[in-house]
C-alpha positions as CSV (number, residue, x, y, z in Angstrom):
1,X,170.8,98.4,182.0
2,X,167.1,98.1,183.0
3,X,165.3,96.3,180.4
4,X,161.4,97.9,179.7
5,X,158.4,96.2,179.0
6,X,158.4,96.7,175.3
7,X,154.7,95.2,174.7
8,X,154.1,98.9,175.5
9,X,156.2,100.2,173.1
10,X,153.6,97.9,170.4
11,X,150.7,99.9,171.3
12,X,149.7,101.9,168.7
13,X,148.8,105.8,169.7
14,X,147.3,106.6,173.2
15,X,144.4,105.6,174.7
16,X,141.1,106.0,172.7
17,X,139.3,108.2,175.4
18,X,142.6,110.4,175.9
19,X,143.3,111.3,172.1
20,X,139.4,112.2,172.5
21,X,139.7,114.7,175.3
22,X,142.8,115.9,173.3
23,X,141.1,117.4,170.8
24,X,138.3,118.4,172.3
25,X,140.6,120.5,174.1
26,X,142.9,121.2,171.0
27,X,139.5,122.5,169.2
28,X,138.7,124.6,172.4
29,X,141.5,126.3,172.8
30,X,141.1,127.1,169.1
31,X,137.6,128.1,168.8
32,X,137.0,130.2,172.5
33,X,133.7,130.7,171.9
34,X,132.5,127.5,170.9
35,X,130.1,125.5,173.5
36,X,131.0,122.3,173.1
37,X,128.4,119.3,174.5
38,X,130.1,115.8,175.3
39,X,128.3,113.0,174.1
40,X,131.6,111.0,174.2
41,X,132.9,110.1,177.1
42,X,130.9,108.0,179.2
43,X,130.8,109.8,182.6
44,X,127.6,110.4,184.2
45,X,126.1,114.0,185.5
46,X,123.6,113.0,187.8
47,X,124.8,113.3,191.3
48,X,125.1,110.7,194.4
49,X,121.5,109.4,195.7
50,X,120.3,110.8,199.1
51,X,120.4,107.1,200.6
52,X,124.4,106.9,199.4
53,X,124.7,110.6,201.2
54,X,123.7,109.7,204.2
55,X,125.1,106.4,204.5
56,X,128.2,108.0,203.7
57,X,128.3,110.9,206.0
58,X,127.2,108.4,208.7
59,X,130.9,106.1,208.0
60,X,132.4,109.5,207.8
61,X,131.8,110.0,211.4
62,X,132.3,107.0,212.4
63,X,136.3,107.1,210.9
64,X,136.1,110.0,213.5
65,X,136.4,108.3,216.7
66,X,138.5,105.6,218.6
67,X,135.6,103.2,219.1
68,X,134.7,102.4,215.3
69,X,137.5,103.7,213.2
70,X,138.8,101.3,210.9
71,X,142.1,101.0,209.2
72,X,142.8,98.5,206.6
73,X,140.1,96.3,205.3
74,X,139.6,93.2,203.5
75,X,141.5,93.0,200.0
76,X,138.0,91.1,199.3
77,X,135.7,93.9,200.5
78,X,133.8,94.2,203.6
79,X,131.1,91.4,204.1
80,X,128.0,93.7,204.7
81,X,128.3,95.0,200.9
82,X,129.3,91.3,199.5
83,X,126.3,89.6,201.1
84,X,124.2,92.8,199.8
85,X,125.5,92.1,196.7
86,X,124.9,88.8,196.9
87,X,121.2,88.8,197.9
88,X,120.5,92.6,196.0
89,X,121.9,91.5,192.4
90,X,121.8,87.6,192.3
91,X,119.1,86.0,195.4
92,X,116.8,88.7,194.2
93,X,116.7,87.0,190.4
94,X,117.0,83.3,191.6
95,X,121.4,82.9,191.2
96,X,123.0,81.9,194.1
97,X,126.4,83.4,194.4
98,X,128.1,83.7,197.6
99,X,129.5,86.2,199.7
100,X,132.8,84.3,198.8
101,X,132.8,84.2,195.6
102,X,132.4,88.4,195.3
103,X,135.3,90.6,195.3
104,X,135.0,94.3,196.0
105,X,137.1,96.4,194.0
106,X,137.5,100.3,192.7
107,X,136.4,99.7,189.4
108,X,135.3,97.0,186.5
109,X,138.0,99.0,183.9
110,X,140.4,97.9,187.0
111,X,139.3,94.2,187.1
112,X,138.8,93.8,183.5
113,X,142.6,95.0,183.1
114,X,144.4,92.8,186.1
115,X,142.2,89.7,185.2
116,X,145.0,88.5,183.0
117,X,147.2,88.4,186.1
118,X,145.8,85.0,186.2
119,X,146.0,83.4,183.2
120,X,149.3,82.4,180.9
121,X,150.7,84.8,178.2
122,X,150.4,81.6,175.7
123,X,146.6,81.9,176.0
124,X,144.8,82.8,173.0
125,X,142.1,85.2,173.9
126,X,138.5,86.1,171.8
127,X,137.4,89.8,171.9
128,X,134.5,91.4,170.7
129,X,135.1,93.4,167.4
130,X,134.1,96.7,168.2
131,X,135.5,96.1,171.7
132,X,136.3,98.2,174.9
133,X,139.5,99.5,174.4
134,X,140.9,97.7,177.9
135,X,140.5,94.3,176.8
136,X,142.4,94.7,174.0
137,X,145.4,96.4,175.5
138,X,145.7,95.4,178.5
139,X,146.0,91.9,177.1
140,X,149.1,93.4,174.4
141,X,150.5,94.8,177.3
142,X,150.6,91.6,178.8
143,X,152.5,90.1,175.3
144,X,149.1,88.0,174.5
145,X,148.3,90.0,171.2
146,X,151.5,89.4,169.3
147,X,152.3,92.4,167.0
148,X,149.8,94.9,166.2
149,X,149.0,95.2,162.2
150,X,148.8,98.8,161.5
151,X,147.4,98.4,157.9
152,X,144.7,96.0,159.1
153,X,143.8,97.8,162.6
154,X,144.4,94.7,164.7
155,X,146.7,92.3,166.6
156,X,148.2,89.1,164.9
157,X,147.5,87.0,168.1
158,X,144.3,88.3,168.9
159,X,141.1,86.4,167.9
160,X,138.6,89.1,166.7
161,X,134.9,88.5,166.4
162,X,133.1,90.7,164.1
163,X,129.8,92.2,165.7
164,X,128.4,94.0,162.5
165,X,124.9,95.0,161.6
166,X,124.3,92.0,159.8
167,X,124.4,89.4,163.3
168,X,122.9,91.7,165.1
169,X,126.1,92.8,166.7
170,X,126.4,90.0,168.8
171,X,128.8,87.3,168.3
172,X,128.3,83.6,167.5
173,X,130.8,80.9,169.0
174,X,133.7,81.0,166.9
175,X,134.6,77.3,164.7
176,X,138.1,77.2,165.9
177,X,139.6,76.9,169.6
178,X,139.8,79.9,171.8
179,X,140.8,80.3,175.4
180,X,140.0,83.6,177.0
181,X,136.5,84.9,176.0
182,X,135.5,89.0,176.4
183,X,131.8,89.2,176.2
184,X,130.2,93.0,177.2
185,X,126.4,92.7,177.8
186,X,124.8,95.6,177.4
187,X,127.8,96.1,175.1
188,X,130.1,99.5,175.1
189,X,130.3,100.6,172.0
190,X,127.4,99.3,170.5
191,X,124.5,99.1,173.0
192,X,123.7,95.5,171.6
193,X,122.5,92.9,173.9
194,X,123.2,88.9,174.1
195,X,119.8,87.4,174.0
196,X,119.3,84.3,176.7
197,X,119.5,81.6,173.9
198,X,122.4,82.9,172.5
199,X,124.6,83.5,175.8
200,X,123.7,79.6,176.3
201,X,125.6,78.7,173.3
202,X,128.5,81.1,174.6
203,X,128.4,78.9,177.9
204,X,127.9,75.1,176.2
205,X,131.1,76.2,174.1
206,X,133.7,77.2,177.1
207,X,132.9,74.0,179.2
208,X,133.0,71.8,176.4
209,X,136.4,73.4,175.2
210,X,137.9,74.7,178.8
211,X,137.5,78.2,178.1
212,X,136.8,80.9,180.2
213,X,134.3,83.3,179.6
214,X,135.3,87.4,180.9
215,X,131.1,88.4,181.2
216,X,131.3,92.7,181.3
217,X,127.9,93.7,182.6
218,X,128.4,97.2,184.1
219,X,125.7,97.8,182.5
220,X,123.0,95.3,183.4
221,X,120.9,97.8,185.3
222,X,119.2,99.2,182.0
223,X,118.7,96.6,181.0
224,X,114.7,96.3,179.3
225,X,114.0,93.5,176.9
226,X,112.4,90.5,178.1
227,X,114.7,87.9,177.1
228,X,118.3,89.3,177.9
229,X,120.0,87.8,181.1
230,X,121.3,90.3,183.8
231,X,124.0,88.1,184.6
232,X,125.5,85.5,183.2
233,X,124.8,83.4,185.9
234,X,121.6,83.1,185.1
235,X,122.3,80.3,182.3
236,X,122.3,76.9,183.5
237,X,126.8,76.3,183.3
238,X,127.9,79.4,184.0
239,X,129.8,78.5,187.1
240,X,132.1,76.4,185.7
241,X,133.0,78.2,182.5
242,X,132.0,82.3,183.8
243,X,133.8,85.3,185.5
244,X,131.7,88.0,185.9
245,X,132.4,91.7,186.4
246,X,130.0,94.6,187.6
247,X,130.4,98.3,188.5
248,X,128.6,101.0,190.6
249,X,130.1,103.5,188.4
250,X,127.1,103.6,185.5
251,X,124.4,102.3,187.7
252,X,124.9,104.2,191.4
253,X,127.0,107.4,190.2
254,X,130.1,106.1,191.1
255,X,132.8,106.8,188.6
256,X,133.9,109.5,191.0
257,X,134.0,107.0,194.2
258,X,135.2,103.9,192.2
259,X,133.9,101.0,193.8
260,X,132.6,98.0,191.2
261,X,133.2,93.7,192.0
262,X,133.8,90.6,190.5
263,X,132.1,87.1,190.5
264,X,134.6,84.5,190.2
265,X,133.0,80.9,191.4
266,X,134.2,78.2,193.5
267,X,133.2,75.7,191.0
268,X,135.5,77.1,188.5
269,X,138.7,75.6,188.1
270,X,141.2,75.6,185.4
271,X,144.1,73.0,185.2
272,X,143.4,71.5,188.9
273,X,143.3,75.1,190.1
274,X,140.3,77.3,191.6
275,X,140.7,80.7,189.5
276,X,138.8,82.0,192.7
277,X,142.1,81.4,194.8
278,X,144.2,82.8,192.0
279,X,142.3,86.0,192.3
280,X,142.5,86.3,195.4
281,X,145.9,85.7,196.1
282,X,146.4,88.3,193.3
283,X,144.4,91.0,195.0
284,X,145.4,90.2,198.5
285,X,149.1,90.9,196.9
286,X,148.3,94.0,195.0
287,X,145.4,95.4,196.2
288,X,144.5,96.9,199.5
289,X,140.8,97.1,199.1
290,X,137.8,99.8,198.4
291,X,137.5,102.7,201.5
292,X,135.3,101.6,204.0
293,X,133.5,104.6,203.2
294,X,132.7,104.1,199.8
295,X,131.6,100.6,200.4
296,X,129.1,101.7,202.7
297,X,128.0,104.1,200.4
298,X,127.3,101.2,198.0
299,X,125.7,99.4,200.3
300,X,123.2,101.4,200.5
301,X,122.0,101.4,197.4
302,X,120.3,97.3,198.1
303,X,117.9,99.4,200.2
304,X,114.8,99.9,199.4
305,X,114.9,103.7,199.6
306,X,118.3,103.8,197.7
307,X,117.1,101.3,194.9
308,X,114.5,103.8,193.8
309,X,116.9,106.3,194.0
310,X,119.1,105.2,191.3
311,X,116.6,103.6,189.6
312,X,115.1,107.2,188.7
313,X,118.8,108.3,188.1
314,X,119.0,105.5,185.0
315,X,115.5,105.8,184.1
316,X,116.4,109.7,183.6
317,X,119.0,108.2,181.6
318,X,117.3,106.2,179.1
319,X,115.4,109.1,178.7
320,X,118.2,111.0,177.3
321,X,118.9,107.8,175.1
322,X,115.4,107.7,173.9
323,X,115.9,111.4,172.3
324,X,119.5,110.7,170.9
325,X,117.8,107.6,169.5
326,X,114.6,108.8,167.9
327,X,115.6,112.6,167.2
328,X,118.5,111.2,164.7
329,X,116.5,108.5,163.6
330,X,114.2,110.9,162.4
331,X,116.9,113.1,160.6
332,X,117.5,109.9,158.7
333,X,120.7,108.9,160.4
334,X,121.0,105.1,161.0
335,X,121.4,104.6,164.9
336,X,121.4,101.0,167.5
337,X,121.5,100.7,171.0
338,X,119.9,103.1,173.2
339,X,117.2,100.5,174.3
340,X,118.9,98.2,176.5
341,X,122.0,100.4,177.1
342,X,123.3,104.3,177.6
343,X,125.1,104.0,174.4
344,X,123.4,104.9,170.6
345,X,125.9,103.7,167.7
346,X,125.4,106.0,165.0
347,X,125.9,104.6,161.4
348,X,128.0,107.6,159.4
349,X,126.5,108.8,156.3
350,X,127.6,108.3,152.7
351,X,130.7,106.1,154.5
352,X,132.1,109.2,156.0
353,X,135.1,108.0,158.3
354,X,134.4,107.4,161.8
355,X,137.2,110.2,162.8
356,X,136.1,112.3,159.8
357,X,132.8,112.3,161.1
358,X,133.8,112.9,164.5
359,X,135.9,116.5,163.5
360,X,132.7,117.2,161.5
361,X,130.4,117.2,164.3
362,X,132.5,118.8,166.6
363,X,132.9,121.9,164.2
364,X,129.4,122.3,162.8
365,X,127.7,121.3,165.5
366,X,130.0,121.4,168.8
367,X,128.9,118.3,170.1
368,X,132.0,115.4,171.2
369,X,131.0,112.0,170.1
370,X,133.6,108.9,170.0
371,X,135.0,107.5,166.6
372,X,134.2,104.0,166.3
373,X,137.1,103.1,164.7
374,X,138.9,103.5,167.7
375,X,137.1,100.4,169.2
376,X,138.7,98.2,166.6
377,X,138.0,97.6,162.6
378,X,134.3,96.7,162.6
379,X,134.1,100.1,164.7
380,X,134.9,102.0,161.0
381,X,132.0,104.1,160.0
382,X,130.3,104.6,163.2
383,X,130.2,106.9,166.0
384,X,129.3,106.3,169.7
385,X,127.6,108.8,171.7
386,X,126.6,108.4,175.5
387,X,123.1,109.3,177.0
388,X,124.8,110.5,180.7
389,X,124.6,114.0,179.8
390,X,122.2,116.3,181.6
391,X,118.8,116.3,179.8
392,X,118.6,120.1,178.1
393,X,122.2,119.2,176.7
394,X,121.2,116.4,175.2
395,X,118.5,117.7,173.4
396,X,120.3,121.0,172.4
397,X,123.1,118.2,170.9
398,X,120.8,116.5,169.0
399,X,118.6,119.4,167.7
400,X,122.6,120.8,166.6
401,X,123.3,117.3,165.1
402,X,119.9,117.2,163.4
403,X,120.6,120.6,161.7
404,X,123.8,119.6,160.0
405,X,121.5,117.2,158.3
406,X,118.6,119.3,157.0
């Protein structure tokens, strides 16, 4: 009889952003009337930028005749978006990555995920505590998190790094011996940043002890603050101890498309072994590549018509984090994040339970947020709410949240 992979079978519930959706449906269906505004999951509104439009009507017809249709492409991506991508996100601040070391792919959930293709079950791996949910199962799933502790919230195997008010919710280098490091800058939940000084440490600790350092930046592009990196590359190291990962999803309107890349460097190798040959050898095996349409979609935002174009698509954004920020800041509710990042983490009140909090929002106020607790233990007693809403929803959620409060 055929044997499953019972690492699934350790996984506790479903997936944090489908028990979400379920009862936001559940409480639908049971309250017709209600209007409900979702500040939870972290899809965007705003639609596709005239510059990615056009470019992608234009490959459209181009799929339509003999001459320049094109069937498969390179499991790597096409070269006109990885030398984009090279001199839009990396020449442009001074980092010289090459069109080599960039792999096109349909998303960075995707690449976060299949990363661990790579690397040995045995590996003990670091993760941000709140975390993204995909780093932490994906890597159970995988048999690299032991046995999940249902009375503690957590795997046995898995180092877990607390990022709490108190440092700032951004992780030091942990005393003991890690292999595999998940660092999110701008971070999802929290919104927190990794200052410049302290991502150096993060670096000087991998080469000295071999680790590898998984750098999540989907969402570099808002970022503000002076003295917070855009890419890891930027600290002198990096290429010997970094993998990075970025997406088109957050910053270009892409979550529908799926089209995001990876930075893995020539100069990092691992037990005599380039990881950027591993990666590709994994993708060219199970991966066929991003549409050619797509890629020249995202392409065009390194123009100079289709930069501004997004850019006004985030900055409308950050507006709609400034107002979650401030308006429940000044109903007295703690909040961070919604600087640097989409996301505001909302401190509950009097200790109220993260799911607790999340039922009682959704029935005073019909506004979706996401519990914290389902990001991992430290998430307890917080809520995550996303600023890619449209802009009159956002304020009609907040003035509803506000009310509960006055």
């Amino acid at each position: 009889m055929v044997k499953v992979n019972e690492n699934f079978l350790k996984l506790p519930g479903s997936y944090l952003f489908s028990e979400v959706a379920r009862r936001i449906r559940v409480y639908g269906e049971t309250h017709p009337g209600a209007e409900i505004i979702k500040l939870s999951i972290g899809d965007v509104t705003r639609p596709l930028v005239p510059a990615v439009i056009t470019a992608m009507h234009s490959a459209v017809d181009e799929m339509g005749t003999a001459e320049s249709f094109r069937g498969y492409g390179p499991e790597q991506g096409y070269e006109f978006l990885r030398e984009a991508i090279a001199q839009g996100d990396y020449a442009a601040r001074g980092v010289n990555i090459q069109p080599g070391e960039i792999f096109v792919s349909d998303g960075a959930k995707s690449d976060c995920g299949n990363i661990g293709d790579i690397f040995g079950v045995e590996n003990v791996v670091a993760v941000c505590d709140p975390v993204y949910p995909v780093y932490v199962d994906t890597n159970a799933m995988a048999g690299r998190a032991g046995e999940y502790q249902e009375e503690l919230g957590r795997w046995n195997r898995l180092v877990y790094m607390p990022c709490v008010e108190e440092n700032g919710f951004s992780p030091d280098p942990p005393k003991g011996h890690v292999d595999i490091i998940y660092l999110c800058s701008p971070n999802n939940p929290t919104g927190a940043v990794i200052s410049r000084e302290k991502l150096k440490a993060w670096v000087d600790y991998a080469n000295a002890s071999g680790a590898v350092i998984l750098y999540d930046s989907a969402y570099e592009a808002f970022i503000t603050s002076e003295n917070v990196p855009h890419t890891i590359f930027e600290i002198e190291g990096a290429r010997t101890c970094a993998i990075e990962f970025r997406s088109f999803s957050k910053t270009a309107g892409f979550t529908g498309n799926r089209c995001a890349y990876t930075v893995v460097p020539m100069e990092l190798e691992r037990g005599g072994v380039k990881l950027n040959t591993l990666w590709n050898r994994r993708q060219c095996t199970k991966f066929n590549g991003v549409p050619y349409v797509v890629q020249r979609g995202a392409a065009a935002i390194y123009t100079s018509e289709g930069r501004a174009q997004i850019m006004a698509n985030i900055d409308y954004y950050r507006e709609n984090a400034r107002v979650i920020r401030e308006g429940l800041t000044k109903a007295g509710l703690t909040c961070f994040g919604g600087v640097d990042a989409p996301y505001i983490w909302l401190k509950t009140p009097d200790g109220v339970g993260s799911w607790d909090f999340f039922d009682q929002v959704l029935d005073r106020a019909n506004v979706a947020t996401t519990p914290g607790a389902g990001f991992g233990p430290s998430g307890e007693g917080y809520v995550r709410l996303t600023a890619f809403g449209g802009a009159e929803a956002t304020k009609t959620a907040v003035e509803r949240v506000c009310g509960m409060f006055r």
